[in-house]
C-alpha beads as a LAMMPS data file, in Angstrom:
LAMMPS data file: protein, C-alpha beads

364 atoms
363 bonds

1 atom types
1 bond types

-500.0 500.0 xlo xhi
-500.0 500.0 ylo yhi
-500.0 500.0 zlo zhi

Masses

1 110.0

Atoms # bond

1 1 1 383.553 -339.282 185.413
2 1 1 386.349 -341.719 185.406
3 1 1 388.845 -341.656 183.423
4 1 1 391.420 -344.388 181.450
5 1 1 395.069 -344.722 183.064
6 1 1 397.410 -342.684 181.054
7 1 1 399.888 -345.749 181.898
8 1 1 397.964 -348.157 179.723
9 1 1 399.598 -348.838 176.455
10 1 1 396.942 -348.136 174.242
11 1 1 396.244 -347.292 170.456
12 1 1 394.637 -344.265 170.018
13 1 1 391.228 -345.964 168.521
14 1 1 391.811 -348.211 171.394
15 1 1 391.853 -345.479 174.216
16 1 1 388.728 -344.070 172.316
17 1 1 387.078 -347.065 172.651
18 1 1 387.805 -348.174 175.744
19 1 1 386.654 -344.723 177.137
20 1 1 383.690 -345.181 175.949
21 1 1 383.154 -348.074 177.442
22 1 1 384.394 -346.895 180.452
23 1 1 381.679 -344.120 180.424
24 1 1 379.347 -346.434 179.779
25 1 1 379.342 -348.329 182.928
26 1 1 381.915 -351.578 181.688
27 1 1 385.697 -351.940 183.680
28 1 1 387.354 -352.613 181.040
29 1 1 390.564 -351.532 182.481
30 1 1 390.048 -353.337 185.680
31 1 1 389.350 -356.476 183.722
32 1 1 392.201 -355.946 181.725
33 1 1 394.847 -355.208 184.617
34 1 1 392.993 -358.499 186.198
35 1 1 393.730 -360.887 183.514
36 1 1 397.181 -359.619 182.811
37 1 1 398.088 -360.018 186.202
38 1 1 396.475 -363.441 186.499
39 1 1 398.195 -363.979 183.290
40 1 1 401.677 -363.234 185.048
41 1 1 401.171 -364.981 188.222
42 1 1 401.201 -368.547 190.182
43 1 1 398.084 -368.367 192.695
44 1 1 395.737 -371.173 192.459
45 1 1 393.053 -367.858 191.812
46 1 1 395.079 -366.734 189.406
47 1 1 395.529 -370.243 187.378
48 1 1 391.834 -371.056 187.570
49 1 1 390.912 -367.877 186.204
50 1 1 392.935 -368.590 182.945
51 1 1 391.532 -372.051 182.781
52 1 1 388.503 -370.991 182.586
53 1 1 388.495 -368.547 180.685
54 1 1 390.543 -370.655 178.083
55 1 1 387.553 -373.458 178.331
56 1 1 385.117 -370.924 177.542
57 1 1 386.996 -369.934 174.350
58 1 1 387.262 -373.349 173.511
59 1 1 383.596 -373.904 173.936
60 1 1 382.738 -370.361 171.544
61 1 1 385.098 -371.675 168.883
62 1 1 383.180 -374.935 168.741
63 1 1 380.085 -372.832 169.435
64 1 1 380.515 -370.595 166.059
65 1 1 381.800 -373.489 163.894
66 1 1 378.496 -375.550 164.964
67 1 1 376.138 -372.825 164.533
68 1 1 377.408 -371.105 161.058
69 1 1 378.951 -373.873 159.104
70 1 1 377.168 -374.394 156.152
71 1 1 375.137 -377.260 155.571
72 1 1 377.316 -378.837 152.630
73 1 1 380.307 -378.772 155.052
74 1 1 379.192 -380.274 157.988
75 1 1 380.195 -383.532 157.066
76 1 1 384.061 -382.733 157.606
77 1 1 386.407 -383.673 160.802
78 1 1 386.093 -379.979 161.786
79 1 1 382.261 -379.966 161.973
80 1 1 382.404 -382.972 164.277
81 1 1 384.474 -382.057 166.503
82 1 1 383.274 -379.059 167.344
83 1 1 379.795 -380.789 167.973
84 1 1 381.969 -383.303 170.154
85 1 1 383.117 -380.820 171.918
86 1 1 380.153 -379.086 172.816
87 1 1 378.280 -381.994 173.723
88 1 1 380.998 -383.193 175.969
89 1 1 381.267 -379.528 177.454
90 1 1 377.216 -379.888 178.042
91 1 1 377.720 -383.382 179.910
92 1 1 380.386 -381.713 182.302
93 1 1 378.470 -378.629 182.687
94 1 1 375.199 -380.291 184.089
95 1 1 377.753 -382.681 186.286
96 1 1 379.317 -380.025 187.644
97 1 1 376.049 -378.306 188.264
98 1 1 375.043 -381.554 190.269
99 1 1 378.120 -382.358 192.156
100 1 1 379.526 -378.689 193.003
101 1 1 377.222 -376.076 192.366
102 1 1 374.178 -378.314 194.591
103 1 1 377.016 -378.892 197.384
104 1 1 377.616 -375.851 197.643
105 1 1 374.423 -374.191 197.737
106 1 1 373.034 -376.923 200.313
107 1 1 375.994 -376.735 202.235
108 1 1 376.155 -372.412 202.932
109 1 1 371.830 -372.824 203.082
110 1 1 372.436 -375.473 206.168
111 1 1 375.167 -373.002 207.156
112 1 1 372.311 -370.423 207.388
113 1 1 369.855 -372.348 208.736
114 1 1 372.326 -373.473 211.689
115 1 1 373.516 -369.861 212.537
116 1 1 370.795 -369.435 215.801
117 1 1 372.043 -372.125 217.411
118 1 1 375.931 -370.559 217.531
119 1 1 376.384 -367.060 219.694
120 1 1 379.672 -366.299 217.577
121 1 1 378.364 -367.248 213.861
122 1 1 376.999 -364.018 211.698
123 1 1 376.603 -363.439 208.086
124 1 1 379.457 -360.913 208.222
125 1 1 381.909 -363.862 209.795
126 1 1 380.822 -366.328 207.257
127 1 1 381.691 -363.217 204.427
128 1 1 385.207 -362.606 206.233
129 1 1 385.926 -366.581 206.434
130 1 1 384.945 -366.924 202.263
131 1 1 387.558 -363.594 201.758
132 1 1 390.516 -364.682 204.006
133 1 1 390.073 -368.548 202.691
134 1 1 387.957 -368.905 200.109
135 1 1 389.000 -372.723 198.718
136 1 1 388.563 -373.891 202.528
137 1 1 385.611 -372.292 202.986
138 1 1 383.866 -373.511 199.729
139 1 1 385.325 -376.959 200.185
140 1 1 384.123 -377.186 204.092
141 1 1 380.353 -376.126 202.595
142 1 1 380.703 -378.424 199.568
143 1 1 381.760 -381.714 202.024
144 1 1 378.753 -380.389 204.426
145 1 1 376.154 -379.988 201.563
146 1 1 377.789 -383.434 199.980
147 1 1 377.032 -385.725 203.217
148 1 1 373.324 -383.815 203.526
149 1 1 372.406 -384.744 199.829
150 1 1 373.846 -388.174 200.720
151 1 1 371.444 -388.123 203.912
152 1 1 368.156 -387.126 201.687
153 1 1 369.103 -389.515 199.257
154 1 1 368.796 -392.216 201.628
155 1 1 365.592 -390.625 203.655
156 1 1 363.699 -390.554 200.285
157 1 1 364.776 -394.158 199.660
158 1 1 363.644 -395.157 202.909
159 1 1 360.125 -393.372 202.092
160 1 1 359.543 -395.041 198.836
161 1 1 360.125 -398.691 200.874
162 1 1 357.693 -397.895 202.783
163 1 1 354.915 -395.278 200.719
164 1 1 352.534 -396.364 197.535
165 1 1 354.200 -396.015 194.401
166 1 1 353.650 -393.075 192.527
167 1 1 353.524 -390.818 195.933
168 1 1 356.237 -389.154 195.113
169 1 1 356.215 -388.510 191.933
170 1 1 357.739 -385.261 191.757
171 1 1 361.700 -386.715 192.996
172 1 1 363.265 -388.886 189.972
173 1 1 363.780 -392.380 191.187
174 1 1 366.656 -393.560 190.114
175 1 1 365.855 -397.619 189.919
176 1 1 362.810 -396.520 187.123
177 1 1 364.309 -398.141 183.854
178 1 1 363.166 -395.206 182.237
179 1 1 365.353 -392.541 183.887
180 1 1 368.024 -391.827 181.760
181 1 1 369.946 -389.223 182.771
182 1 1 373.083 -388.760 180.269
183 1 1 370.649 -389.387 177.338
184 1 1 368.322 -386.677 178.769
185 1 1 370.872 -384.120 178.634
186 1 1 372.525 -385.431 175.419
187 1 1 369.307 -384.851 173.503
188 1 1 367.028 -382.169 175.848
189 1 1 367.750 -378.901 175.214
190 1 1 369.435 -376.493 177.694
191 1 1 366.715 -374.005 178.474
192 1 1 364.577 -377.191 179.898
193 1 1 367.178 -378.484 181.865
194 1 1 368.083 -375.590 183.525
195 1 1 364.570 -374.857 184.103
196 1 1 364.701 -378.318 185.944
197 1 1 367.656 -377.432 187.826
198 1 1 366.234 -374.021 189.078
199 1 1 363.619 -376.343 190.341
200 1 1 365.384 -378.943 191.542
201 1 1 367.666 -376.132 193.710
202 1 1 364.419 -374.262 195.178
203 1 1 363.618 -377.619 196.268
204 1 1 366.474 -378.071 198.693
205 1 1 366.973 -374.869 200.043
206 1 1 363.249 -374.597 200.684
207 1 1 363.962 -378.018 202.563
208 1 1 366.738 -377.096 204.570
209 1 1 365.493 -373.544 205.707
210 1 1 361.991 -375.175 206.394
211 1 1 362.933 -378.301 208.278
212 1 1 366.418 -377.440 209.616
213 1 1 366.325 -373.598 210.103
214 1 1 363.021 -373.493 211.534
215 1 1 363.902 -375.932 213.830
216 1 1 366.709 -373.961 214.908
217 1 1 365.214 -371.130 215.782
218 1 1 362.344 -372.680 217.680
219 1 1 364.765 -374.192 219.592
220 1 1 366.430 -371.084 220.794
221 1 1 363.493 -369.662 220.662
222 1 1 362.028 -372.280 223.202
223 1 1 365.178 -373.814 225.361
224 1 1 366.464 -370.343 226.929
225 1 1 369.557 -370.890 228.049
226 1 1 370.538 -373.567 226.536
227 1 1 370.782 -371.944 223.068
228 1 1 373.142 -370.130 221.573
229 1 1 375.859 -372.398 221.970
230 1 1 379.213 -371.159 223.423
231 1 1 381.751 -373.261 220.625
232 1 1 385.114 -372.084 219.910
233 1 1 386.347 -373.975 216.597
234 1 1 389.964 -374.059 217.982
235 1 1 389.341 -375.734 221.303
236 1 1 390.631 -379.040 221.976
237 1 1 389.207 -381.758 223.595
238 1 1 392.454 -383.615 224.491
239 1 1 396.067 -383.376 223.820
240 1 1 396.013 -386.846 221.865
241 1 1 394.042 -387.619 218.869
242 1 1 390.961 -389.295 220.535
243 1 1 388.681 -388.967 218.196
244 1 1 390.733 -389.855 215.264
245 1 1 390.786 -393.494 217.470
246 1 1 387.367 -393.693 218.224
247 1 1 386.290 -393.424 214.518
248 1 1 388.995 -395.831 213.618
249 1 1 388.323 -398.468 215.554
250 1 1 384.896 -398.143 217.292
251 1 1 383.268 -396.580 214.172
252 1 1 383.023 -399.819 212.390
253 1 1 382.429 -402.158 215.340
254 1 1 379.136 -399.623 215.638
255 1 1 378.233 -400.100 211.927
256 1 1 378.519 -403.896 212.290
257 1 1 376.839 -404.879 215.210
258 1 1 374.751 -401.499 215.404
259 1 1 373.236 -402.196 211.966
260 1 1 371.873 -398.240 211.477
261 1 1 370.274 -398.821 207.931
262 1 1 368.084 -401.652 209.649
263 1 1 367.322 -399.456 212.520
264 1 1 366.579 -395.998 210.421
265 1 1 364.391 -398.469 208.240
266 1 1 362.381 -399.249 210.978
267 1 1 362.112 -395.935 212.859
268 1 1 361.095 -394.942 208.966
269 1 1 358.174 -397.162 208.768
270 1 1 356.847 -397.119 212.034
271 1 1 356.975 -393.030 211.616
272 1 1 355.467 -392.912 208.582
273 1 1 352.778 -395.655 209.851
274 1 1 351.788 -393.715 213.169
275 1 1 351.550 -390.128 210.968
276 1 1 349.410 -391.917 208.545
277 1 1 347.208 -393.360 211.247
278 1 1 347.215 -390.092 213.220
279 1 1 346.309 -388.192 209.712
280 1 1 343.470 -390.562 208.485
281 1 1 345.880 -391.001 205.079
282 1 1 346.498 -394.770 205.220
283 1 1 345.632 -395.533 202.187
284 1 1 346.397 -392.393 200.607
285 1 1 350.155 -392.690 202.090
286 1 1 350.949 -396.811 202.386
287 1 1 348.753 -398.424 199.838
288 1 1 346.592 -399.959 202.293
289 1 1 343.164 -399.738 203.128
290 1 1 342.354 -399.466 206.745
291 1 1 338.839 -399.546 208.219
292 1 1 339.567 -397.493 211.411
293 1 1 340.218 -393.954 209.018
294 1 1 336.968 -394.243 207.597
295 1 1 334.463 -393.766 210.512
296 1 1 334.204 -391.992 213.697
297 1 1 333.997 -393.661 217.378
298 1 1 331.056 -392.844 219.616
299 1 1 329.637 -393.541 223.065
300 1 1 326.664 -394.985 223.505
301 1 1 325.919 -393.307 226.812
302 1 1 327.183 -390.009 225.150
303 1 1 327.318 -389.496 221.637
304 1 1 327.978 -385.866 221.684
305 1 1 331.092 -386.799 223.824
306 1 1 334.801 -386.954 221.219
307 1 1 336.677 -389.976 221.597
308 1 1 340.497 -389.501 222.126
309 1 1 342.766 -391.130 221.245
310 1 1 340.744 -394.439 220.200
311 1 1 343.161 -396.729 218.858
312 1 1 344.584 -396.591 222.242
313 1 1 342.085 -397.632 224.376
314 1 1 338.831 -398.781 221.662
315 1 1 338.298 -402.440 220.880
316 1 1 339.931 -401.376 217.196
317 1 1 340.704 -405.752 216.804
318 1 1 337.078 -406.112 216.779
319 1 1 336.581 -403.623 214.109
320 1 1 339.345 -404.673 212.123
321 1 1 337.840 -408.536 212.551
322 1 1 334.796 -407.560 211.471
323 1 1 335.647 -405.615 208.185
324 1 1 338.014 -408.214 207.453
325 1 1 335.547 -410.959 207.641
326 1 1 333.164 -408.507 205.595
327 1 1 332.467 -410.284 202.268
328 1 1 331.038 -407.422 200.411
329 1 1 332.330 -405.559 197.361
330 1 1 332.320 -401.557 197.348
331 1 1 331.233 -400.646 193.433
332 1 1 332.974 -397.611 193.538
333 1 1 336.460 -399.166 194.105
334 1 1 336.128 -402.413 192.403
335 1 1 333.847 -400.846 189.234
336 1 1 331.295 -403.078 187.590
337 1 1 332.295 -406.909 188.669
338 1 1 329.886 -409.794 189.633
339 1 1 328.160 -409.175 193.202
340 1 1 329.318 -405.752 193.241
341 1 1 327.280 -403.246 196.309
342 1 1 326.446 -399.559 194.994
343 1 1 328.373 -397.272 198.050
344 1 1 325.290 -396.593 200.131
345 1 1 324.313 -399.883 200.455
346 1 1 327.959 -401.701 201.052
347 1 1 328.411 -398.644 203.672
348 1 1 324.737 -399.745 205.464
349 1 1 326.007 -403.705 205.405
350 1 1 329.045 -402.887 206.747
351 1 1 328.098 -400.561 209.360
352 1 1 325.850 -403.440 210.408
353 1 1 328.474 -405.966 210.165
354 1 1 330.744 -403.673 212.623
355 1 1 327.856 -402.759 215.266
356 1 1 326.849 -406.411 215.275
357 1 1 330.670 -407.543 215.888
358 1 1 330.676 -405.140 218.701
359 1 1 327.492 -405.440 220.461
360 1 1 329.103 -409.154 220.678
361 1 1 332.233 -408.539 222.519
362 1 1 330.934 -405.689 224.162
363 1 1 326.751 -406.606 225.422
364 1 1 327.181 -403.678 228.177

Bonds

1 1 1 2
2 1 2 3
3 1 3 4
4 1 4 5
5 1 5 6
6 1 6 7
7 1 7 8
8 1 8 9
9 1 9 10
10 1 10 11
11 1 11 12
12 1 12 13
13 1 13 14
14 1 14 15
15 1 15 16
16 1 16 17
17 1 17 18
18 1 18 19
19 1 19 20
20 1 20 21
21 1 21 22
22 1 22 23
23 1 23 24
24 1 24 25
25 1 25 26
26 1 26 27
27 1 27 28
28 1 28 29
29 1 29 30
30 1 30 31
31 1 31 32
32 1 32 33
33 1 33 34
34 1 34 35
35 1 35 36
36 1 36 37
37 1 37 38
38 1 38 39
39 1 39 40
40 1 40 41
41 1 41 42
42 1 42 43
43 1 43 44
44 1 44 45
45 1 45 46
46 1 46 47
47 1 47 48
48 1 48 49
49 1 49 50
50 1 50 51
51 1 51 52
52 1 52 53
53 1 53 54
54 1 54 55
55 1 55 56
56 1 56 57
57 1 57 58
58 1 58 59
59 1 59 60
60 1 60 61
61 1 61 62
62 1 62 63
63 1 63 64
64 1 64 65
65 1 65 66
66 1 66 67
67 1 67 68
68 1 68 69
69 1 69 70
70 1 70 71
71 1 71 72
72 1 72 73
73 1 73 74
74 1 74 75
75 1 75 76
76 1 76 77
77 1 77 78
78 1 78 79
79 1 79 80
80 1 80 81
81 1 81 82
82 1 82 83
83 1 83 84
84 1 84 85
85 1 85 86
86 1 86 87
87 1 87 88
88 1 88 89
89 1 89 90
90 1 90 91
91 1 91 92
92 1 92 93
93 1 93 94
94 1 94 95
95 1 95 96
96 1 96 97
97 1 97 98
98 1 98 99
99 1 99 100
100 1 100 101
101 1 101 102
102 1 102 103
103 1 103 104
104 1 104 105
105 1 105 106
106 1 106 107
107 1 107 108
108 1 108 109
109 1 109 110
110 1 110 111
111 1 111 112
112 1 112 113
113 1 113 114
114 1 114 115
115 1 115 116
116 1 116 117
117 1 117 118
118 1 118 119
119 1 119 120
120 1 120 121
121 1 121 122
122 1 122 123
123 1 123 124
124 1 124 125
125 1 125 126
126 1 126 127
127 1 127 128
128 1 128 129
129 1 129 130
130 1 130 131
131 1 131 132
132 1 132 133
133 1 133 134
134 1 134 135
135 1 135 136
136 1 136 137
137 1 137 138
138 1 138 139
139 1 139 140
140 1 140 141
141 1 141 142
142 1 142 143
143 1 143 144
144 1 144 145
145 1 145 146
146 1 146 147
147 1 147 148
148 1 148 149
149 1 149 150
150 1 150 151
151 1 151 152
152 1 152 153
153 1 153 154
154 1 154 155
155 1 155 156
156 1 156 157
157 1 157 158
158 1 158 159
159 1 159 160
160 1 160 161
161 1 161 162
162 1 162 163
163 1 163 164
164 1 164 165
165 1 165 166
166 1 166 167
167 1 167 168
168 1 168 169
169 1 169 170
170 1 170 171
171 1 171 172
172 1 172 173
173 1 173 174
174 1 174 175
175 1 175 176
176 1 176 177
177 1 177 178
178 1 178 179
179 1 179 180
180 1 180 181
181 1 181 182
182 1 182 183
183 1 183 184
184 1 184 185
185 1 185 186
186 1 186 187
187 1 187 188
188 1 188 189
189 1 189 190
190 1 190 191
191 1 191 192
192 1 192 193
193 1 193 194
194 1 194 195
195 1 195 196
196 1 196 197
197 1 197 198
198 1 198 199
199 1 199 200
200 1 200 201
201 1 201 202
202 1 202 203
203 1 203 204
204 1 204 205
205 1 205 206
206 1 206 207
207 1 207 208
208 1 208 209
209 1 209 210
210 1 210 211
211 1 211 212
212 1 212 213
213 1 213 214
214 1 214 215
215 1 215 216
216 1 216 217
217 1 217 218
218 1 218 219
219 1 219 220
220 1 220 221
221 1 221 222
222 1 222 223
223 1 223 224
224 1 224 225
225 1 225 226
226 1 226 227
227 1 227 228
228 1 228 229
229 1 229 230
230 1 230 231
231 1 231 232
232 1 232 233
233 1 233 234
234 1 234 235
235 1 235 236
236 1 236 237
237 1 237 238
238 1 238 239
239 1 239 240
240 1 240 241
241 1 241 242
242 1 242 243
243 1 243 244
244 1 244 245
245 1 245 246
246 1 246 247
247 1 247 248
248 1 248 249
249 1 249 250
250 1 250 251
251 1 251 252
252 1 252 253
253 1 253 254
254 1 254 255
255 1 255 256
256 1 256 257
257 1 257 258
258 1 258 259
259 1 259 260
260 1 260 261
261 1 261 262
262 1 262 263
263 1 263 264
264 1 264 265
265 1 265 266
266 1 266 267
267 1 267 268
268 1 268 269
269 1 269 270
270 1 270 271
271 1 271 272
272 1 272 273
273 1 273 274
274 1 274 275
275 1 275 276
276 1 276 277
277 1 277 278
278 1 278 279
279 1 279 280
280 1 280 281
281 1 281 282
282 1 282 283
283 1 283 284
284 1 284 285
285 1 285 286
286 1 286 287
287 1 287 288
288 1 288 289
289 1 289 290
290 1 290 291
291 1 291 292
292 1 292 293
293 1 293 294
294 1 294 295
295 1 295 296
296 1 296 297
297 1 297 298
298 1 298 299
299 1 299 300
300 1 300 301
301 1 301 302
302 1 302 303
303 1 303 304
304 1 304 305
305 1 305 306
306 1 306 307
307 1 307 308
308 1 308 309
309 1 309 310
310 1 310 311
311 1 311 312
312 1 312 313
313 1 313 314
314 1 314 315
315 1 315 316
316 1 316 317
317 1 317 318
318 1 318 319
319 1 319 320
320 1 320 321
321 1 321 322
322 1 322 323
323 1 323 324
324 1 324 325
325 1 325 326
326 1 326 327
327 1 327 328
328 1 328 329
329 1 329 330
330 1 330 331
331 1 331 332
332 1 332 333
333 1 333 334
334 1 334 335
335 1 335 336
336 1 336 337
337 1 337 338
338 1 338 339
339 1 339 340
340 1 340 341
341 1 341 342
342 1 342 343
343 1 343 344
344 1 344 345
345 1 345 346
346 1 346 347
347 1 347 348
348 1 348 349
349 1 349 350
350 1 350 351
351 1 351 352
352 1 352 353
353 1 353 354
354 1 354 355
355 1 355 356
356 1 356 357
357 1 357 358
358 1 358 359
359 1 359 360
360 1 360 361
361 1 361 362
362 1 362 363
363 1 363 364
């Protein structure tokens, strides 16, 4: 059993106490001899440490005034600054949560995701690179997990363009007038919130190691020797800064005349259009009814024959002509108005409206 340092300038109901903490599983000499030397020296570790920790006892103080003043003195200065202080703590706490803490995360679970497609990268390397240099390493993963947040951010802008509303209900839009963020965590309570933010993190990295890392390692997986790449971080492409020059003067010729938020817009829409089609979700996914997912193509010399692939080479115009020229009203969608079909019937009348259309263009 371990025992205290005789070298530790103790009390003797000190020594007794700490020993027994000792015993009982709790450093509380190594936390001492850790804060006295952080106390004593000039590391950026060492100076964080005692920030923090003087923050914290800050926020307790305010904590214990707020939480056991009596009710006839809560009306004084001290009362309200302590609740000042605690709400202003709160509002940099969930900040800091969303702009270093979700950086971070995203940034070592795209790290992970990544690590099949380099021979050299291991979970042991990324541990020695965080213990040799840890403020590099967390601010390379925080800049990394920064510009892929960024990147969803504008992919789930780009979907709601182009979706219903309401599809996806479960991400926040910012633009609702409704979404107030400061006042929700001004008046929520924490155990909510955080519940929310456990949500909102399992979210991501379920994201990332779905879409990127099993990408990844179907690719090397797949693409035999191409995969793992042979990268060395230190290797230079030129003696002069050439791609410091590119950036700063081609980059934003590119932009201009490239326009990429016009282009990804498009390659958005048309995607989401094609999957839609390919899925039978029109409606369901754009807001708009289309004829062709709501009945099957078949030969007339062979029935039992599949069709692929029928919006390719099937007269889908004349089907699309015919519903739209279709006057009838399905009761099931439009509910009880004037000259409204039950289903069965509306389906029979447009079936007939469809095989007449085609028997038209189409006698043989």
């Amino acid at each position: 059993m371990r025992e205290l340092s005789p070298e530790l300038n103790l009390l003797s109901w000190e020594r007794q106490l700490w020993q027994r903490l000792v015993r009982a599983g709790i450093p509380v000499d190594s936390i001492a001899e850790r804060l006295t030397r952080a106390a004593a020296g000039a590391t950026l570790d060492d100076r964080m440490l005692m920030i923090g920790i003087g923050h914290l006892l800050g926020v307790a103080t305010a904590w214990l005034i707020v939480t056991y003043t009596p009710r006839a003195l809560r009306r004084g200065a001290l009362y309200s600054s302590a609740r000042m202080l605690l709400r202003m703590a709160k509002i940099v706490f969930f900040i800091c949560v969303e702009l270093v803490a979700f950086p971070v995360l995203c940034g070592y679970c795209l790290d992970v995701s990544l690590m099949p497609l380099l021979a050299s990268a291991s979970l042991g390397s990324r541990v020695a690179v965080l213990s040799a240099h840890r403020w590099t390493a967390l601010f390379t993963h925080w800049l990394l997990g920064l510009l892929f947040m960024v990147h969803f951010a504008r992919f789930v802008l780009h979907c709601r363009h182009v979706m219903r509303p309401g599809l996806l209900w479960f991400i926040r839009d910012p633009n609702d007038p409704e979404f107030h963020p400061m006042r929700e965590i001004l008046e929520d309570r924490m155990l909510p919130q955080q519940y929310n933010i456990a949500r909102s993190a399992l979210m991501y990295c379920g994201i990332i190691l779905a879409c990127v890392g099993l990408t990844a390692l179907v690719a090397v997986r797949t693409t035999h020797g191409v995969f793992p790449v042979q990268w060395r971080a230190d290797a230079r492409f030129s003696d002069h800064p050439t791609s410091i020059l590119l950036m700063v003067f081609l980059l934003p010729v590119a932009v201009t005349w490239g326009r990429p938020n016009e282009v990804l817009h498009a390659l958005f829409s048309r995607w989401w259009r094609v999957a839609a089609h390919a899925t039978r979700l029109t409606e369901f996914v754009l807001g708009e009814r289309s004829i062709l997912d709501e009945g099957e193509w078949t030969l007339r010399r062979a029935p039992w024959l599949p069709v692929l692939m029928p919006r390719v080479w099937m007269p889908t115009q004349v089907v699309e002509s015919a519903f739209a020229a279709f006057n009838g009203v399905d009761e099931a969608r439009a509910g009880d108005v004037p000259d409204a079909l039950p289903t069965g019937e509306y389906r029979q009348q447009l079936q007939l409206a469809i095989d007449t259309a085609l028997a038209a263009s189409h006698p043989h």
